[in-house]
C-alpha positions in Angstrom: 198.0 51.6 -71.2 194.2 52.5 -70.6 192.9 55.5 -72.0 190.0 57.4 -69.9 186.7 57.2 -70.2 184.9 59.6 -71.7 181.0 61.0 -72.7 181.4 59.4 -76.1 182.7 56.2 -74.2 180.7 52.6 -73.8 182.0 52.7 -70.1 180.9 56.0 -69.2 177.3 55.3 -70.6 177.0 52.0 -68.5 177.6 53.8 -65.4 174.9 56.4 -66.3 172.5 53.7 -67.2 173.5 52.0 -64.0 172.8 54.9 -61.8 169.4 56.4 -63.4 167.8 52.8 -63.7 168.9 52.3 -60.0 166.7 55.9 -59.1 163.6 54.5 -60.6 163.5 51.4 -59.3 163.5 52.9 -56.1 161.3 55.4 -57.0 158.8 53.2 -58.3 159.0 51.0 -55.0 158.3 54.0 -52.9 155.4 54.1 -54.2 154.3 50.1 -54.5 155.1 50.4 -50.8 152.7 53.3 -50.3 149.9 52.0 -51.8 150.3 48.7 -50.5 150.1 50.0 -47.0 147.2 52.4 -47.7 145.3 49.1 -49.5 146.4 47.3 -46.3 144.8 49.8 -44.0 141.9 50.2 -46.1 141.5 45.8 -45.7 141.8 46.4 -42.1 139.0 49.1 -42.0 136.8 46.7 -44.7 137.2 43.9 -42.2 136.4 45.9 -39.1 132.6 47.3 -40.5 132.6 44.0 -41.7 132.9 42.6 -37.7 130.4 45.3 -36.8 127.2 44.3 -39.2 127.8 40.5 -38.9 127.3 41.5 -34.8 124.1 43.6 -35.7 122.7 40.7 -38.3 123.9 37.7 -35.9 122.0 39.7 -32.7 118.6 41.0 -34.3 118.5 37.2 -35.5 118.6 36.0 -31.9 116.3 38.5 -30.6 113.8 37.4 -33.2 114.4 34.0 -33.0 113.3 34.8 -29.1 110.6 36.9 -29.8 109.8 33.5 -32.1 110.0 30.7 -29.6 108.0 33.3 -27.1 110.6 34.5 -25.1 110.8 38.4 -24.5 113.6 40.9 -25.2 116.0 42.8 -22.7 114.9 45.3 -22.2 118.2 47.2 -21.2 118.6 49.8 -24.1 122.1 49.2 -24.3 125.0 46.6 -23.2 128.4 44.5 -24.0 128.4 41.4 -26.9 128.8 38.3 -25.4 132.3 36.8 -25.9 134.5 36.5 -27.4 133.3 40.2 -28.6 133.7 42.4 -25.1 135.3 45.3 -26.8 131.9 46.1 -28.9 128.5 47.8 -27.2 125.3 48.0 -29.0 122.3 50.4 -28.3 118.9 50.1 -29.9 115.9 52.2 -30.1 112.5 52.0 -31.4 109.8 54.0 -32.9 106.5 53.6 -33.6 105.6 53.4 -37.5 102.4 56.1 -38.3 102.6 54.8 -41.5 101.3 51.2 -40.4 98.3 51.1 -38.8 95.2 48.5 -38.6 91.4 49.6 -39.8 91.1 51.6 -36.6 94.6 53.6 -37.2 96.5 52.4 -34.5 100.5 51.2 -35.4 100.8 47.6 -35.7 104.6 48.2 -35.9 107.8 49.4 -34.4 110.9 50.8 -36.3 114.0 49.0 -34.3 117.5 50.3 -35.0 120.5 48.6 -33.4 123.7 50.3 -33.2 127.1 48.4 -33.0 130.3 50.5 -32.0 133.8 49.4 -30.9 135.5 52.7 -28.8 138.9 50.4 -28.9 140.8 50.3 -32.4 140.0 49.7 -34.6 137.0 52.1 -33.4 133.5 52.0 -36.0 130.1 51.6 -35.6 127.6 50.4 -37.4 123.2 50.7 -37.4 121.0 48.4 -38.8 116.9 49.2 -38.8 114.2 46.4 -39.8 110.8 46.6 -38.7 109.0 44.4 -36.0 105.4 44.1 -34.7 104.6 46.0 -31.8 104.5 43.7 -29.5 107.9 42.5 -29.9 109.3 45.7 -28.6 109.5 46.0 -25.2 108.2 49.7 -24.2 111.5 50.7 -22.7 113.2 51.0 -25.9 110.9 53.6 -26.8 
């Protein structure tokens, strides 16, 4: 015949092992599972800035590569990307730069910032500024 198990028994203690390593495994994958959804999320919001400045970088090259070749700018102040980017609007402005004038004081150049934003999620903007001669900027984006 069996006895019982009690405290002081080897069968007892395996069951207590048994149930207090089961609570921390699961404890501890609470917690892998949090942080690997807030690292995922954070990815996601990495790669959607990301989206945004490659859009600015990739447009202010083609305006100056126009401005280049001698072909003018829009000179809408705002509007959609081209496909397959419809979701994201841009908006630029200029300003004349004081600071850089020729012998006779006038500017000689413009302060251009283009703004990127996407309203749909996930939403962001981004602004990138460089500086262009004067007569690069057409005078409605003043």
């Amino acid at each position: 015949m069996k006895r019982p198990a009690t405290w002081c028994s080897r069968r007892g203690l395996l069951l207590v092992e048994a149930v207090l390593s089961a609570g921390v495994i699961a404890v501890g994958l609470v917690f892998i599972s949090r942080g690997l959804g807030s690292h995922l999320t954070a990815l996601r919001t990495v790669e959607a800035y990301e989206t945004l400045v490659s859009l600015a970088r990739g447009t202010l090259v083609e305006w100056e590569q126009q401005r280049v070749a001698g072909r003018p700018l829009p000179p809408e102040r705002a509007g959609t990307c081209a496909e397959p980017f419809e979701a994201f609007h841009w908006r630029v402005g200029a300003r004349l730069r004081e600071d850089l004038t020729d012998a006779q004081g006038i500017p000689i150049a413009a302060e251009v910032t283009l703004s990127i934003d996407r309203a749909d999620p996930p939403s962001g903007q981004a602004s990138l500024t460089t500086i262009w001669r004067i007569d690069w900027v057409p005078s409605t984006w003043y």
